[in-house]
C-alpha positions, 0 to 999 in steps of 0.5 A: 500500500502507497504512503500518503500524508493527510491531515485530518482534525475535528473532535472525534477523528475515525483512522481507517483502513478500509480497503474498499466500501460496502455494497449499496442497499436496497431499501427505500432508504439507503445504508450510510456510506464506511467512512473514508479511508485513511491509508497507512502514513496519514497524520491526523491533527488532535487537541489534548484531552481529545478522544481519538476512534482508529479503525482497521478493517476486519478481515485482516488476521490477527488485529483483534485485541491489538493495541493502538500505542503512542507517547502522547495517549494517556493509555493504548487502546485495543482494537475490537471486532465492531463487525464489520469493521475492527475499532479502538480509542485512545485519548490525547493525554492533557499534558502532551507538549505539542508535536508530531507522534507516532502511532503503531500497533503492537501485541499487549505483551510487545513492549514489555517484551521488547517487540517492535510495533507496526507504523500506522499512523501519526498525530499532530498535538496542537499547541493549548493556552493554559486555560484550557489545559487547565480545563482538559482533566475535567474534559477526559473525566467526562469522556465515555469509557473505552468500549469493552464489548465487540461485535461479531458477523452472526455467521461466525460461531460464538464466542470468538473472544471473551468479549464477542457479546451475542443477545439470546432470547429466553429460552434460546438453544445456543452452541458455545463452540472451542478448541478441542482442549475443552473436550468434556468441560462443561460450562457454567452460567447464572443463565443457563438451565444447566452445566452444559458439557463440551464434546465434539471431534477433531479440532472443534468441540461444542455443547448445546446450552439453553437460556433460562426462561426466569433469566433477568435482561443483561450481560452474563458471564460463562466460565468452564467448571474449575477454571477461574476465568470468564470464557464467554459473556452474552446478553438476555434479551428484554422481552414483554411479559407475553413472551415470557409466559410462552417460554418454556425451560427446556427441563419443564418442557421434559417434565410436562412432556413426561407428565403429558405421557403419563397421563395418557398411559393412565387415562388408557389404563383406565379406559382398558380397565372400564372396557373390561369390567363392563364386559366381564358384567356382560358376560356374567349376565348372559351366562346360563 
């Protein structure tokens, strides 16, 4: 890819490296365009105290959970899958001197090992008065927190990180699907009906797990018995109180489906025994 210089300044500053846009919609009212791409080598202009959101496009391997690293942001910022593209943001630290800064990425464990990261970027720092570096701490404190949450295309199988968040709805079937490292592992979670078990073949294991129908709207976590880490999270949908009562756990539905069964075997037990006492009357009052 050709180096290019450009520069960008504005509060928010979207650094992208979209290949190519996505395709037109159909519909009477059509889909925002992606933004423009910003190509590898670009500048950007920022502000102390400014937020800065970089994005990278999806398909390119291994950038999920990189950081986004400079001497003038207050913290790396990590790139999440934001289907469909990959998202990060950083905040211009407020006593940053002005100048020109390289931005690069690299692995979270790369610097404290030493590993070089990859160009990508730079920011220009504007110069401030010190009323407003004054003012800018109050201005980060308010700014909203980096976005732990990512967004995976639905095609792909969950979870792809501890932080792919999928929404189910109460009482949904769900396939938590890994590595074959976690062969029988069962899952545990405050939302599903049981300990699911991982099973599977080859390289790829899965179980078949099921929202609990009482299970309250927010994020869960799912751990494997024994391992004190969280392995998946996923959100309960908010549903009306009509869905609700339609739902059924998957535990009441074998007992009512086994109630139901013994019900009938009872009323046909009971059936076949009024058919034969009434005949057995029959048979007795004919008798010579």
């Amino acid at each position: 890819m050709g180096t290019m210089r450009t520069r960008i300044s504005g509060v928010t500053v979207l650094a992208l490296l979209l290949l190519s846009p996505a395709a037109g919609s159909a519909s009477a009212t059509p889909a925002a365009d992606p933004p423009t791409p910003l190509p590898v080598g670009a500048q950007l202009t920022a502000r102390p105290g400014e937020q800065l959101t970089f994005t990278a496009p999806s398909h390119l391997p291994g950038m999920n959970g990189k950081w986004v690293i400079s001497k003038a942001f207050i913290r790396p910022g990590t790139l999440r899958m934001n289907d469909p593209v990959m998202t990060a943001v950083a905040t211009v630290a407020c006593d940053t001197p002005p100048g020109v800064y390289a931005v690069e990425t690299n692995m979270p464990d790369g610097p404290a090992q030493g590993i070089k990261g990859n160009a990508w970027v730079t920011v220009n720092v504007a110069d401030i008065g010190e009323a407003e570096r004054g003012a800018c701490p109050g201005k980060v404190a308010a700014l909203p927190p980096e976005p732990l949450e990512e967004r995976w295309p639905v095609s792909d199988s969950w979870p792809q990180s501890p932080w792919d968040v999928r929404t189910f709805q109460p009482g949904a079937k769900v396939t938590p699907t890994a590595m074959a490292e976690g062969y029988d592992k069962p899952l545990t979670s405050p939302g599903f009906t049981d300990k699911p078990v991982m099973r599977g073949a080859k390289a790829v294991v899965t179980a078949t797990a099921v929202i609990r129908c009482d299970a309250a709207p927010g994020l869960y976590e799912v751990r494997w018995v024994g391992r004190d880490e969280v392995w998946a999270r996923y959100r309960v949908a908010r549903t009306d109180d009509a869905a609700r009562h339609g739902c059924q756990d998957e535990a009441e539905a074998l007992a009512t489906r086994q109630v139901t069964a013994w019900s009938l075997g009872a009323a046909a037990l009971a059936v076949a025994g009024a058919v034969t006492y009434a005949l057995v009357r029959r048979r007795r009052r004919v008798s010579p």
